[in-house]
C-alpha positions, 0 to 999 in steps of 0.5 A: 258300086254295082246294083248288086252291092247297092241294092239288097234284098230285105225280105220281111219276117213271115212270122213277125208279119202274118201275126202282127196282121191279124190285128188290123182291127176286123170285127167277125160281121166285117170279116165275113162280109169281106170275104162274101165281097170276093165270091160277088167279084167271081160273079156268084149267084149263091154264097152259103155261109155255114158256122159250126161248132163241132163236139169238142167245142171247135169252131168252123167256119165255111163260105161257099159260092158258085163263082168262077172258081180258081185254077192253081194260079188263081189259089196261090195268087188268092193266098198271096198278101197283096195279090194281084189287081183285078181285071175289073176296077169296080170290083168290090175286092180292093187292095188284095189283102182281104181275104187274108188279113180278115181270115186270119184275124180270127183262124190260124188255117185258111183253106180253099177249094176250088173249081173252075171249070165244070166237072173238073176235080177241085184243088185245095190250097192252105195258108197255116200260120203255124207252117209260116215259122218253119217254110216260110212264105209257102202255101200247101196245094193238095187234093181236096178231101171228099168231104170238102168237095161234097160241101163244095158241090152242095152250093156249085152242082158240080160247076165252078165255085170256091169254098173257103174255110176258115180252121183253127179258129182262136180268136172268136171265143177265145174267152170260153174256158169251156169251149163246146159249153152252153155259153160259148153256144150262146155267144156263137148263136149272137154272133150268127144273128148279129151276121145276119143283119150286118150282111142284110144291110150291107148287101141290100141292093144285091140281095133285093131282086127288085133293085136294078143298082147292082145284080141280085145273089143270094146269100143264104147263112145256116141255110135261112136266106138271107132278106135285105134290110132298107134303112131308108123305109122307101116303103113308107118314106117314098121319096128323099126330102133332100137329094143331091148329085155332085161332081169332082174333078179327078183330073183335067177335063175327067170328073166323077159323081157321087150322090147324096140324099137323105130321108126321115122316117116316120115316127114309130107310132106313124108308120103304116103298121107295127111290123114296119116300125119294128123292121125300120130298127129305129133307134139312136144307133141307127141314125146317120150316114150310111157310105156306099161303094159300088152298091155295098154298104162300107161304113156308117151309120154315124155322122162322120165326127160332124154330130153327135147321136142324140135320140132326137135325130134318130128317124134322120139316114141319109145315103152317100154314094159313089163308085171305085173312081173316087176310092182315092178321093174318099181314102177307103180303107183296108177293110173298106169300112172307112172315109175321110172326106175332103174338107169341102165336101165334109163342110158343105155335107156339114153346113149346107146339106144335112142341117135341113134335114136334121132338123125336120127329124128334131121336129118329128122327135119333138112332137112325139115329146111334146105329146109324151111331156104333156101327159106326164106334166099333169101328174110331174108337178103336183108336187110343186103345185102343192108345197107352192099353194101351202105358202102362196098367200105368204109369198104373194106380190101382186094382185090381180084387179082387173082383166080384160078377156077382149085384149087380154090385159090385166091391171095389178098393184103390187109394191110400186104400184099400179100397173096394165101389162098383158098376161094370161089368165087361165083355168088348169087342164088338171085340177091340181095345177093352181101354180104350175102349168104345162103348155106344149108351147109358148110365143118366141118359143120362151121356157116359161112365163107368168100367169094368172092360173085360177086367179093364182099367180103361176108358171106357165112351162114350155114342154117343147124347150129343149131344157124341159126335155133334157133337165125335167124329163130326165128327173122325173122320177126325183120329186125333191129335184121337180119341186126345187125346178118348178120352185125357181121358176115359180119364183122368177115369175112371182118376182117379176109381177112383184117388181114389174112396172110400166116401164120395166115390162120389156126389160122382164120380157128381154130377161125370159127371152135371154134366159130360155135362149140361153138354156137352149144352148146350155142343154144343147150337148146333153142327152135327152130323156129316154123316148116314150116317158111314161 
């Protein structure tokens, strides 16, 4: 059998695959980001984004720089799925599917023009996907049109530089019925600010003139240049509070480095003025890792499917990154947006690196709750307070008989008797808090314990246990649901001064120690309360 009868070609569909790559998953903030990364690999020192709606309610879309620019080659190599490598193995283009899958996910006419050499006349070059049926694999290359070139120039002043233009835009506002109506105006202005900041953040180390990691472009969106957004506050956090260097062997005798480091941000109420709380964009969205390749943000923040948001890690960012060398290694994919991490390095990221500072935020969170909780507790348990006090003579156990302040040691008699055990006895903050009392925190970090409060037998109520922050703070606003808390807690406690004894008193403190432990893990995976409780 000869090659020929054994080998044959089977070239793909060009319609069935054009239109089954447009649903590789792009998001329009990704997309353009995708195509920005190719005008930094021509070596661009400006990029101009321009997102127009004309009076008929078509969108346009054009991304100008001042690159290299393309010759006839360069074009239909560019238009080309799977285009050819380029020269520099750190370029932030990849697999040279880019341009074309992230295009096509929202336009069916991808165009480019470009000039390479100064001076010389632009080529245009146009992958329709409504051409692709009836020619096949084929670009159109024909002059460009003077407006095109005119726009080209605007950007490039006659030198080299590429414009890209993405037409016959279908999927963007593809749900307006009314395409050039005020709410598909609306939807296009969110889409152009939420650009901003996704290239503001993605693009920070280019875009800062002051960072020497990468080399500084400006890229300039309806014309506003565009700032760099520093998720790690180095203004006011100055330093990491954990760094690590690591090594991995790519081969024998051949090993790269990534690099590690994470930075808790202040508090909003810490930080040096307003303006920069508000810039740092503190919020459960914006916690977590965030992935760099060749100084471009390419994922994150997220925690990798290692931990949940949750509110009380929301000033915790951490920084992971490394150089093409590790792309197989790290499987970036596609649309460079996401890693897989060997399981050692997600173990030790897991288990030995992040723990430390998770936990410094939780401490930082906490005590703006604890500060918070403490104000609201002198009007959230009134309730209880009062329908307690109603009864309180009715529901006694003990009495209190003697108390000495020097050792803190009461003497009470209930039904077994006679009985010396240590407790508090003190006055309330709040007048009203005659049975339940709120305390930023309690030795062995206990949810609650019992007191003498006024010479009433009380609660005494851990506002820093996470079971106050994730079971009362979020009912607040229910008074049955307080007093039906601070009820059962009040109770323990009365119980237990009814029942307690000289020989039973580390068994009633084994029991407060078990029980707060094991709420603390209960509530573990619940939401908090929202911040800053009024």
């Amino acid at each position: 059998m000869s090659d020929n009868d054994r080998f044959i070609e089977c070239l793909p569909d060009p319609e069935r695959v054009t239109e089954g790559l447009r649903d590789t998953g792009y998001e329009f903030d990704t997309a353009i980001a995708d195509i920005i990364d190719n005008s930094i690999a021509a070596e661009a020192d400006v990029v101009d984004v321009h997102i127009n709606m004309d009076p008929r309610g078509n969108v346009i879309v054009g991304i100008v720089d001042d690159g290299r620019g393309m010759d006839r080659g360069g074009l239909i190599n560019a238009l080309r799925y799977g285009s050819k490598k380029r020269d520099d193995p750190a370029s932030l283009g990849k697999f040279g599917l880019g341009l074309k899958t992230a295009s096509t996910a929202f336009c069916r006419r991808l165009t480019l023009v470009s000039r390479c050499i100064d001076g010389a006349e632009p080529l245009k070059a146009i992958w329709d996907l409504d051409a692709v049926a009836e020619h096949g694999w084929r670009i159109e290359i024909i002059p460009a049109h003077k407006h095109e070139i005119e726009l080209l120039d605007k950007t490039a002043k006659g030198g080299s530089g590429t414009l890209m233009l993405w037409e016959k835009i279908d999927r963007l506002l593809g749900e307006y019925k009314a395409q050039g109506g005020a709410p598909a105006k609306k939807a296009l202005r969110k889409y152009t600010d939420s650009l901003g900041q996704h290239l503001s953040m993605v693009y920070q180390r280019f875009l800062d003139a002051n960072d020497n990691r990468a080399r500084t472009v400006v890229i300039n969106l309806q014309g506003a240049k565009v700032q760099p957004w520093d998720p790690f506050c180095l203004s006011e956090t100055k330093e990491p509070i954990a760094f690590k260097e690591l090594a991995i062997e790519l081969a024998e005798g051949v090993e790269t480095k990534f690099l590690v480091r994470a930075f808790v941000l202040p508090r909003k109420e810490d930080f040096s003025d307003q303006d920069a709380a508000k810039g740092a964009l503190i919020s459960n969205d914006m916690q977590g890792i965030f992935v760099y390749r060749e100084n471009r943000l390419i994922h994150g923040p997220d925690w990798l499917d290692m931990y949940r948001k949750e509110p009380h890690f929301s000033t915790c960012r951490v920084e992971l990154s490394f150089n093409h060398t590790l792309d197989e290694a790290f499987q970036v994919d596609i649309k460079k947006s996401r890693i897989l991490l060997a399981n050692e390095i997600y173990d030790w990221l897991r288990d030995k690196f992040l723990p430390g500072p998770r936990r410094e935020a939780e401490l930082r969170y906490r005590k703006g709750q604890n500060t918070a909780a403490t104000g609201v507790g002198a009007l959230l348990h009134n309730s209880s307070n009062n329908a307690i006090h109603g009864k309180a003579d009715a529901l006694k156990t003990a009495n209190l008989e003697e108390y000495n302040a020097q050792t803190g040691e009461a003497t009470i008699r209930n039904k077994g008797g006679q009985t010396k055990l240590k407790i508090k006895l003190v006055e309330p903050d709040n007048p009203g808090q005659v049975h339940v009392q709120t305390v930023a925190d309690i030795i062995n970090g206990l949810l609650f314990e019992p007191a003498y409060i006024s010479g009433n037998q009380g609660v005494q109520i851990n506002t820093s246990h996470p079971y106050y922050h994730k079971v009362y703070l979020p009912n607040r606003d229910s008074r049955v649901t307080i007093q039906g808390l601070d009820s059962l807690l009040w109770a323990l406690c009365a119980a237990e001064l009814g029942c307690i004894s000289n020989d039973t008193k580390r068994k009633f403190e084994e029991m407060r120690f078990e029980v707060s432990r094991l709420l603390r893990q209960l509530v573990e995976d619940m939401p908090d309360a929202p911040e800053d409780p009024q």
